[in-house]
C-alpha positions in Angstrom: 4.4 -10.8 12.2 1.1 -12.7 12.7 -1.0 -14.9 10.7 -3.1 -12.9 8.0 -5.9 -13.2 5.3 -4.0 -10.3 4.1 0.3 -11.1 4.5 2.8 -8.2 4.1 3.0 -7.3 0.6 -0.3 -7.9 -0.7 -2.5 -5.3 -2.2 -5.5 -4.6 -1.4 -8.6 -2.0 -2.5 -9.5 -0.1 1.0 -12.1 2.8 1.5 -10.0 5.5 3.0 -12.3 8.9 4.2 -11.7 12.0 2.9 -10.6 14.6 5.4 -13.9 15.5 6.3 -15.0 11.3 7.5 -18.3 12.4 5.9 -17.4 9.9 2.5 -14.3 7.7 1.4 -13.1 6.6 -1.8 -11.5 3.1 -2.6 -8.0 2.9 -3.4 -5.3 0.6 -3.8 -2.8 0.2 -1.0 0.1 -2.3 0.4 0.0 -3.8 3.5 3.1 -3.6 5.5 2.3 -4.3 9.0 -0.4 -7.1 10.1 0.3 -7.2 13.7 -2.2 -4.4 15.0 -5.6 -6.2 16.4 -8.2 -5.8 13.9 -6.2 -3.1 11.6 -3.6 -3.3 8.8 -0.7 -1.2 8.5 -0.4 0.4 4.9 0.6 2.3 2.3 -1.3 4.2 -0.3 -1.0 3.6 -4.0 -1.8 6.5 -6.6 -2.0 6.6 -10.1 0.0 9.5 -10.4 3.2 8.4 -12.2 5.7 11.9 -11.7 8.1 10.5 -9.1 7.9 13.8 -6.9 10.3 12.1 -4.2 12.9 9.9 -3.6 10.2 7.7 -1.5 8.3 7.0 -4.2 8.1 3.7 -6.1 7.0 2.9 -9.5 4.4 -0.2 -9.9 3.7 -1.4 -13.6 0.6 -3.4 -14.1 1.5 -7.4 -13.9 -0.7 -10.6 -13.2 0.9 -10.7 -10.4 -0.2 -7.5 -8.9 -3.7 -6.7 -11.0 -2.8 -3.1 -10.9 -4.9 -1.4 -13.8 -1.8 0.6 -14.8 1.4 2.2 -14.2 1.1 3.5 -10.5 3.4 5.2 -7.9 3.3 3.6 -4.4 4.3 6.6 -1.8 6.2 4.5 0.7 6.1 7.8 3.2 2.5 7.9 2.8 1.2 5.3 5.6 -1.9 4.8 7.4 -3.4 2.3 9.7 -6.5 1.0 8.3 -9.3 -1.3 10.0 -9.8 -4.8 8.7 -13.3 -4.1 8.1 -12.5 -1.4 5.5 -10.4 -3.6 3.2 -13.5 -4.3 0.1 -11.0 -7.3 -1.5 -7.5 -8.5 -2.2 -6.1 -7.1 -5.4 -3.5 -9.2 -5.9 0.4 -9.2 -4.5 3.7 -7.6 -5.1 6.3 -9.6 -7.2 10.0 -9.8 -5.7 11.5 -7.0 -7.0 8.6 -4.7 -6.2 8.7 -5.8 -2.4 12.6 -5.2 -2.3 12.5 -1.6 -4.1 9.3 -1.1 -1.7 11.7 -2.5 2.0 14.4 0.0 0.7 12.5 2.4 -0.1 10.6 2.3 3.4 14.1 1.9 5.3 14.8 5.2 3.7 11.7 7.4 4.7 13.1 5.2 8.4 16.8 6.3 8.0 15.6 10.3 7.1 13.5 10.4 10.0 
């Protein structure tokens, strides 16, 4: 992968649109993929906790990640995002949460 101010695995607070591209709300997501020009490669993060799918992977608040509380990342819920819509860096994803994250993306790759 290339060089990045934002390296696989960290977590950062991006403006996706609403369906409409009229408006966009800022939301937490993990960036998996940094080697698309000018774009990141990522996954969305929600604060809804009911693990709906076998895809889905809890995230408990840490210093490490600066999550605001207990949150589900939806590994089979990617986008590609511009550069220029990241607002900041929220923090990164300790060692266990970017293993249960690769297995949990090499499943949603495996069922495809």
């Amino acid at each position: 992968m290339s060089e990045s101010v934002y390296p696989t695995g960290t977590i950062v607070l991006v403006k996706f649109p609403f369906a409409e591209a009229t408006s966009h709300k800022v939301r937490p997501a993990i960036v998996v993929n940094t080697d698309l020009p000018q774009s990141l490669l990522v996954l969305y993060i929600t604060s809804n906790t009911d693990i709906h799918s076998p895809y889905d992977v809890r995230l408990e608040p840490s210093v490490t990640n600066n999550l605001q509380k207990t949150s589900t990342a939806r590994t089979n819920r990617l986008t590609v995002t511009a550069v220029e819509d990241v607002v900041r860096r929220l923090g990164q994803l300790d060692e266990v949460d970017h293993t249960q994250i690769k297995n949990a993306l090499l499943k949603v790759a495996q069922d495809f």
